[in-house]
C-alpha positions in Angstrom: 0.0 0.0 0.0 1.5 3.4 -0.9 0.3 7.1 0.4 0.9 10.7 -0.5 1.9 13.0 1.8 -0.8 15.7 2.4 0.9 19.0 2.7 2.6 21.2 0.3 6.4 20.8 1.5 6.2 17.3 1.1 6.0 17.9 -3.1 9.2 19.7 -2.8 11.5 16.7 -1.2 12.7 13.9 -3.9 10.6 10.8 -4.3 12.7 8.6 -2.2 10.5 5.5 -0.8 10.4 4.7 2.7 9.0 2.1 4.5 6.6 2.1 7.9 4.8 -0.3 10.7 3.0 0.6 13.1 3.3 -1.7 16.5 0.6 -1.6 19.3 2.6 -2.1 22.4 -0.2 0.1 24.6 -1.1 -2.8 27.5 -4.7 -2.8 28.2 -5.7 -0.5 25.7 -8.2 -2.2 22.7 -7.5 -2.9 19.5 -7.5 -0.3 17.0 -7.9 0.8 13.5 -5.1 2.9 12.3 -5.2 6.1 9.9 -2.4 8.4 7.9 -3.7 10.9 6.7 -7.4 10.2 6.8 -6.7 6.6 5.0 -7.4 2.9 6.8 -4.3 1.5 6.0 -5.6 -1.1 9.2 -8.2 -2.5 11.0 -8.4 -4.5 14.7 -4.6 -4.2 15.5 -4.4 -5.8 18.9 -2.0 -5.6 21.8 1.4 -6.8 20.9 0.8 -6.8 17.0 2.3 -5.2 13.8 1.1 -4.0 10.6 3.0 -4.6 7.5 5.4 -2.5 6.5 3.8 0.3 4.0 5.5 1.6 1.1 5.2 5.4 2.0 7.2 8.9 0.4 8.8 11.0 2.7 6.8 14.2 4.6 4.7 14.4 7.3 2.0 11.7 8.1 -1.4 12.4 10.0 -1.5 9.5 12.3 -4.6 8.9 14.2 -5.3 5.9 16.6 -9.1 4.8 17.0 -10.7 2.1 19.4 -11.4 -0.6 16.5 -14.7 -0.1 14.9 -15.6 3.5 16.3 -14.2 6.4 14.3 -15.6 8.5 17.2 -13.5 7.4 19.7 -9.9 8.5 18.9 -6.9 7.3 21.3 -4.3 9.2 19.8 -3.5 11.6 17.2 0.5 12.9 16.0 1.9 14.4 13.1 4.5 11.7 12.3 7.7 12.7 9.8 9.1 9.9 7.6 12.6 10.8 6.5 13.6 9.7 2.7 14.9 6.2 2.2 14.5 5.3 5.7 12.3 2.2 7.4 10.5 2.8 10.7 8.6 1.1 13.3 6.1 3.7 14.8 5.5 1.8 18.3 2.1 3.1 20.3 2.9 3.3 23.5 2.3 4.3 27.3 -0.8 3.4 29.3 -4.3 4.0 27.6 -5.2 7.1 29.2 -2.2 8.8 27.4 -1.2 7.3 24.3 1.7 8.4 22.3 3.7 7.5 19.2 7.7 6.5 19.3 9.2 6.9 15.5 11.9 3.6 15.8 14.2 4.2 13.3 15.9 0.9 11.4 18.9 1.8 9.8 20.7 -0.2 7.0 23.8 -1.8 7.4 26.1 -4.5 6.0 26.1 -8.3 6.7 28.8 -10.4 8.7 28.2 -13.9 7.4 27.0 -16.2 10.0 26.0 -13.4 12.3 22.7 -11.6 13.2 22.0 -8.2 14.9 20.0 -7.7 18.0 19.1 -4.9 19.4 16.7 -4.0 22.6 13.6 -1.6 23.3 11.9 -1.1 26.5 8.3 -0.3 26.4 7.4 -1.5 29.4 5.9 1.5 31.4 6.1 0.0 34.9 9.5 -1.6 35.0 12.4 -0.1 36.2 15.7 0.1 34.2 17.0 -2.7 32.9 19.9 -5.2 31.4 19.4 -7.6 28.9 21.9 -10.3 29.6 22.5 -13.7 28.3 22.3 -16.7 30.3 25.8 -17.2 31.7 25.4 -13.7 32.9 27.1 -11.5 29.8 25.6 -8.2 29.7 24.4 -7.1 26.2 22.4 -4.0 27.2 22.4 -2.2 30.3 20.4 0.4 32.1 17.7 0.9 29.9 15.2 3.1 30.5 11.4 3.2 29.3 11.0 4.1 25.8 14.6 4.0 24.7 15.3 1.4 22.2 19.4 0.5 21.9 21.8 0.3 19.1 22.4 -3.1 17.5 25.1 -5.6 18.1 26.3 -8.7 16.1 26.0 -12.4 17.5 26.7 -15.3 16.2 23.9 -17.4 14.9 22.1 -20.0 17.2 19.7 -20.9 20.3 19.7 -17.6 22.9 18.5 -17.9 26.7 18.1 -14.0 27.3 17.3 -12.3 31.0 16.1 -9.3 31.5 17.1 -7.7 35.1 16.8 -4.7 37.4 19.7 -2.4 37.0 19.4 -1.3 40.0 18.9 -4.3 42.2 20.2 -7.3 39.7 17.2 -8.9 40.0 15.5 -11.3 37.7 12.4 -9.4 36.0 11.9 -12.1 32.9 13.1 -14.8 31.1 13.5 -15.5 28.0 14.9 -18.9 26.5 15.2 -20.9 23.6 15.0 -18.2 21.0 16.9 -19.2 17.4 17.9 -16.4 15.9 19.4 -16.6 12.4 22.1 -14.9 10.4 22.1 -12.1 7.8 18.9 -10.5 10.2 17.8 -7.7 12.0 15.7 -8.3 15.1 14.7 -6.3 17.8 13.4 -7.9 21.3 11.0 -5.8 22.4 9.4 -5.5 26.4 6.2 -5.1 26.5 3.4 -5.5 29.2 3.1 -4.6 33.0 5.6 -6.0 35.4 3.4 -8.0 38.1 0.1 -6.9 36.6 -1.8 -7.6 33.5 -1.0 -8.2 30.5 2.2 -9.6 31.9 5.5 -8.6 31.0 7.0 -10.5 28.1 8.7 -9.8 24.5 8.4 -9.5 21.1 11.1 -10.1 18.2 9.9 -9.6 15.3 12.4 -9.4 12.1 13.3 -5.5 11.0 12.7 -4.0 8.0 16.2 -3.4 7.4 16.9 -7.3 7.2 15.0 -7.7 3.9 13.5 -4.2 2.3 15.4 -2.2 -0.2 16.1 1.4 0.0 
């Protein structure tokens, strides 16, 4: 699905294509429908999903956020900008009483044979800072906040046990094992949910844009 920009400095910028998603990571808040620029380009998106990625030009994108089925009842509304030749997630996130949009870049790079990259965001709005760390205690990540997504890093292909603790205290706030992650990809594990409340705290990793989209 492709979309024009709707105001007048967007015609001025080069036709370079870009690519978007938009991810629900809101816990407790319905699923929605999702508009740019007064177009469906979704319907139903629950908790913890993704659209596709959308072919889209660069300039500035109307983004509105209904409750699914009701285009009286809006949740959130931002003007997003989409940079030429670029691929974005655009996470929804925050509780449901105060919705608001992250713009997650995901910039190219080059292969290393045999090797993925990983990379970490924490949208998780109750839990403290964290480290992502693998099982026999390496640290990958540390301290990061809510709403800061990292930089990635290359690892060998295979079979990860992650953990996710406090980086404060040290302590264990999830596990997550047996996750094969394969070479020549981008993936991104992010935290979503509430840390001892509903939906519970747990992740996502979904493949990037960047592992398979040309620019």
């Amino acid at each position: 699905m492709f979309f024009d920009p709707y105001d007048t400095y967007n015609s001025r910028l080069a036709v370079a294509v870009s690519y978007a998603r938009i991810f629900h990571a809101v816990p407790n808040a319905p699923a929605v429908d999702v508009y740019l620029n007064n177009k469906i380009i979704t319907r139903n998106l629950g908790f913890g999903n993704f659209t596709e990625y959308l072919s889209v030009q660069p300039g500035y994108y109307e983004t509105e956020l209904y409750r699914a089925g009701s285009r009286n009842d809006l949740l959130v509304k931002e003007n997003i900008f989409i940079n030429p030749s670029s691929i974005y997630t655009i996470a929804a996130t925050n509780y449901p009483a105060k919705i608001n949009l992250l713009q997650i870049l995901e910039p190219k790079g080059p292969f290393i044979p045999g090797k993925f990259f990983i990379r970490f965001g924490h949208l998780s709005p109750n839990s403290p800072n964290v480290d992502l760390t693998l099982a026999n205690g390496k640290k990958l990540f540390t301290n990061v906040p809510y709403k800061k997504i990292t930089g990635y890093i290359p690892l060998i292909s295979g079979t990860y046990n992650f953990r996710i603790n406090s980086s404060e205290t040290g302590e264990l706030v999830l596990n997550v094992p047996n996750i094969n992650l394969r070479g020549d990809r981008f993936y991104t594990i992010y935290a979503i949910g509430l840390l001892g409340d509903r939906p519970p705290l747990h992740v996502v990793i979904p493949l990037d844009g960047n592992s398979y989209l040309n620019l």
